[in-house]
N, C-alpha and C positions, 0 to 999 in steps of 0.2 A: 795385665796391667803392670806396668813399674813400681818395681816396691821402693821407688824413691819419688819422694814428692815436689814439688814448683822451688820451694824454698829452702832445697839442697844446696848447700854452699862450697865448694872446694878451697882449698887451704892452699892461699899463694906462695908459702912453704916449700911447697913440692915442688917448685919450679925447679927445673935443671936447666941452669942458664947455659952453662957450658956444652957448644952444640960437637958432635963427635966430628971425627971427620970425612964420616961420608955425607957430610952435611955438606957440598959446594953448591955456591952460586955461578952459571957462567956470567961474565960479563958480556957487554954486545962489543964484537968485533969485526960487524958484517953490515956490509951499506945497504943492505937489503931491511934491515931490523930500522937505521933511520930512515927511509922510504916509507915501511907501511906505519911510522909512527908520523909521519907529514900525514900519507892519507887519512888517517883515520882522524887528525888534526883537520884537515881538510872539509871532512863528511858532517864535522861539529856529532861524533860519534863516541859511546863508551864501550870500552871493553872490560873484562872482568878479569882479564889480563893483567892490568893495573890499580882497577879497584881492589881487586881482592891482592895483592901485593905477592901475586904468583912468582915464584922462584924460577919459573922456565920462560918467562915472558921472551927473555932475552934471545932463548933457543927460538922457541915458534914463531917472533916474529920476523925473525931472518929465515924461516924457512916456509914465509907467505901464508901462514895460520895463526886465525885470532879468534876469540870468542866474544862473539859479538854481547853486551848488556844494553838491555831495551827496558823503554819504558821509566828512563831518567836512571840516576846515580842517588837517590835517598830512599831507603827501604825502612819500612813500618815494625821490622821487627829487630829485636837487638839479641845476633843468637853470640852466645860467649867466646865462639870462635874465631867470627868473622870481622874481616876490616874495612867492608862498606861502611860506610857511615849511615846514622839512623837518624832519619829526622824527617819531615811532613813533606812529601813527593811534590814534584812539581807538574801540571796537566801534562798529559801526552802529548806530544809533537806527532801532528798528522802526517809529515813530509819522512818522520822516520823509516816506515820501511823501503821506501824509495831510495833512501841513504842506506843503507844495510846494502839492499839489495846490487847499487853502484858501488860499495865497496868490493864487494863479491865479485863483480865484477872485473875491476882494476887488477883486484887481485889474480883471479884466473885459479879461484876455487872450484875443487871440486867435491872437497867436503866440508861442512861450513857449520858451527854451533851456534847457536842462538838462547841465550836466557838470560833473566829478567833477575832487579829485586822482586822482594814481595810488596806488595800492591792491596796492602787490606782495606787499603783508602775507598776502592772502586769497586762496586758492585760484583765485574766478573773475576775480579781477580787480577784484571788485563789481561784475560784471556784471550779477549777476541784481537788486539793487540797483538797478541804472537801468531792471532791468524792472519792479520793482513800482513804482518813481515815475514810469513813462509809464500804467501801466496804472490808477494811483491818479488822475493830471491828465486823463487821457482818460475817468473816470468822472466826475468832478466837471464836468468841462465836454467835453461833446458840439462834437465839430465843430472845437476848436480843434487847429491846426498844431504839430505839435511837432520840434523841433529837440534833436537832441542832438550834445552836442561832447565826447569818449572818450578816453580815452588808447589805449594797443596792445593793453591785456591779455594783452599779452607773446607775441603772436601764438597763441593759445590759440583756436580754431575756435571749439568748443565752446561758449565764454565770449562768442564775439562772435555766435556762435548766438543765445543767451539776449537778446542788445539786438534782435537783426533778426528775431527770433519777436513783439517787442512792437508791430511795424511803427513803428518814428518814420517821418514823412515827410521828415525831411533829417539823413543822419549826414554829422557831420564832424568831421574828424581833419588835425590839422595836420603839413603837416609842418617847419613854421616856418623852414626857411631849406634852402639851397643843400646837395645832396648834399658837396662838401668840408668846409664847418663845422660838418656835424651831430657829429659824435664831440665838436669842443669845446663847440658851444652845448646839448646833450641831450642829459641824464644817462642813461643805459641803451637809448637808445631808437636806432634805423635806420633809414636812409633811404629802405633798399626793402624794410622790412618795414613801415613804414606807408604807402609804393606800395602792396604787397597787402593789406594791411589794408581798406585803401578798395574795392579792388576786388572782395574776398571778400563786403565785405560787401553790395555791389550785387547780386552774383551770387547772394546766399542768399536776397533776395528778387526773384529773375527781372528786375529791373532798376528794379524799381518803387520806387524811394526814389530822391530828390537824393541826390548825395555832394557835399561838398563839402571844403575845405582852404588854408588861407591861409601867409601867411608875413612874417618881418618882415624891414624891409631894414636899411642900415645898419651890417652886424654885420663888413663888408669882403667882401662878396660882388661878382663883377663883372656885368655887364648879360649878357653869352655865358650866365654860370650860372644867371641869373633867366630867361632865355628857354629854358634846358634843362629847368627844373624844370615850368615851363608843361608842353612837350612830356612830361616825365613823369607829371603828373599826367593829361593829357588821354589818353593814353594808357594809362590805368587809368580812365578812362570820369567820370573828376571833370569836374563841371560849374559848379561854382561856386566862384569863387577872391576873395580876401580879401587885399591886400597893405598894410600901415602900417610906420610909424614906429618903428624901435625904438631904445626909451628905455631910459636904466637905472636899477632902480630904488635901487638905493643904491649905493657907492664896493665893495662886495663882490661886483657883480655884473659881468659884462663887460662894455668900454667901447664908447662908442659910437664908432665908426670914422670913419663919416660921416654925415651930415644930406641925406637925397635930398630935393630939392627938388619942388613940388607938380607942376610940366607934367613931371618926369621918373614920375611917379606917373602922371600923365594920357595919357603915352606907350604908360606897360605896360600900362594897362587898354584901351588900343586895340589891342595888340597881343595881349591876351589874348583878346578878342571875335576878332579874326581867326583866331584859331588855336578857334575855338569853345566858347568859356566861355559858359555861357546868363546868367551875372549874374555882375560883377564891382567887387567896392568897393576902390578904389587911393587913396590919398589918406596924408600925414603923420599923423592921428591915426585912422585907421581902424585897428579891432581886428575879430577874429574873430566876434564877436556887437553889430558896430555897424549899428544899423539893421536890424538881422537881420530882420524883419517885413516889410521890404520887396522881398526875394525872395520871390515865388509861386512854389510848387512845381507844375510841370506839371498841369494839369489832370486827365490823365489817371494819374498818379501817383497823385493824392491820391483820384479815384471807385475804381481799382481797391483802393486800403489798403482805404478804408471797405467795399467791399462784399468781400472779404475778412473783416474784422471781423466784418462782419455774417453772415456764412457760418458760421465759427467758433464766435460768437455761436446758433447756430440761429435766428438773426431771418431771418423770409420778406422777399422783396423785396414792399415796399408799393405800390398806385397811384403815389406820386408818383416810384417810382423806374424807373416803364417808361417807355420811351420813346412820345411819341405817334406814331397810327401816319400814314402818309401818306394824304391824299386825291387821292383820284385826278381826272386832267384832268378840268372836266365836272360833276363832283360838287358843288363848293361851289355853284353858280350852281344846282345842281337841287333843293341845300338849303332856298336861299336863298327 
């Protein structure tokens, strides 16, 4: 349990306003970044690119990746970090994943993230929600990797059933900072109930998904409880870890404590690979869905989902899905 309780208050005091200077924003200077900001204008679509006031927006969307937010732009919970806005959801839009999925399209993804606010409005969480928008992008485009990043669903099985029945090939769930700040940095949410969140959800599909889960520094956590959270995570079978910067986004959100420097980032992602992370992004402005495309999901992860699919699917396995067979010593030369 956290020996700090709900009504933990941090001292706006500590803010260190003055940001270092490996603190840069790119600007957009690529006509490709105004393009997918029409499209995604176009689709009446949210990204978490913008909502959450990401620093890299500018990079990723001139280079045709964006992180899709489903399920509307008003989220039920107000965690001290974040710069969604919090306020009573609006119904789900049934046409959404059909729009997702034609963004994905236009775009000519082929790796693609998907997540949601939290949704405690709704029975499943909108869980089934993120099932019909994996199942709408995996119809529009065959073959492409899909990534989704969830809130807890309020540890509701059932409801995280409905996302790991849709097969993503990488769920991730954050648990954004250190077991003692979670009561102050996130609003309703627990620190070992999104441990087993992650690990349930590997377990529902016999192991065959990445998990992943990041965190941000910064917020007065110490190096002992970043290297315990590792060991926590890996020990729920997460393999892919995400560490950045955290910034704040307005004078109402909590201060920034401290500024980690980039080789003290370049430390942890060394020490994360030792403790067996299979991919790890550490860095001042790395976020949850930075670069995301550049993790490859196990080989064998991604052949079991699809024939899986295809199982389900009643599609036969085709010629080009058998293996060839061996020739034997002798034979090629008697071909030959």
């Amino acid at each position: 349990m956290s020996s700090c309780g709900p009504k933990m208050r941090m001292d706006p005091g500590l803010h260190q306003s003055r940001k270092p200077s490996w603190i840069k924003v790119r600007l957009p200077n690529n006509p490709v970044f105004w393009s997918t900001k029409s499209l995604i204008t176009d689709l009446r679509l949210v990204t978490v690119c913008e909502e959450a006031q990401c620093p890299n927006r500018w990079e990723c969307w001139s280079q045709h990746t964006a992180t899709f937010m489903i399920a509307g732009e008003k989220c039920t919970r107000a965690c001290g970090f974040c710069a969604v806005k919090t306020a009573k959801p609006d119904a789900l839009e049934d046409d959404e994943p059909q729009r997702v999925a034609e963004a994905t399209r236009r775009m000519g993804l082929k790796h693609v993230v998907i997540t949601a606010v939290a949704r405690d409005d709704l029975r499943d969480g909108g869980a089934d929600h993120f099932r019909r928008v994996i199942a709408a992008v995996r119809e529009a485009n065959p073959g492409i990797i899909i990534e989704v990043l969830v809130p807890d669903f309020n540890d509701r099985d059932w409801a995280l059933r409905l996302v790991m029945e849709a097969r993503p090939h990488i769920f991730n769930h954050n648990i954004e900072t250190v077991e003692r700040l979670t009561p102050l940095v996130r609003s309703r949410a627990q620190y070992h109930r999104s441990l087993a969140v992650l690990k349930k959800a590997k377990a529902m599909v016999d192991g065959k998904v990445s998990t992943k889960s990041g965190m941000m520094l910064g917020l007065g956590e110490t190096r002992d409880e970043v290297l315990q959270a590792m060991d926590d995570l890996r020990d729920h079978d997460v393999t892919v870890l995400t560490l950045g910067q955290y910034l704040r986004p307005s004078v109402k959100h909590l201060p920034v404590v401290e500024y980690i420097a980039p080789e003290v980032f370049d430390e942890y992602r060394a020490i994360a690979l030792e403790k067996g992370f299979r991919h790890v992004a550490s860095g001042p402005l790395v976020r949850s869905s930075y670069h995301a495309a550049e993790f490859k999901p196990e080989m064998d992860v991604i052949e079991a989902i699809e024939a899986e699919l295809r199982a389900a699917a009643g599609l036969e396995l085709g010629p080009e899905h058998l293996p060839l067979p061996e020739i034997k010593p002798g034979l090629e030369k008697a071909i030959a």
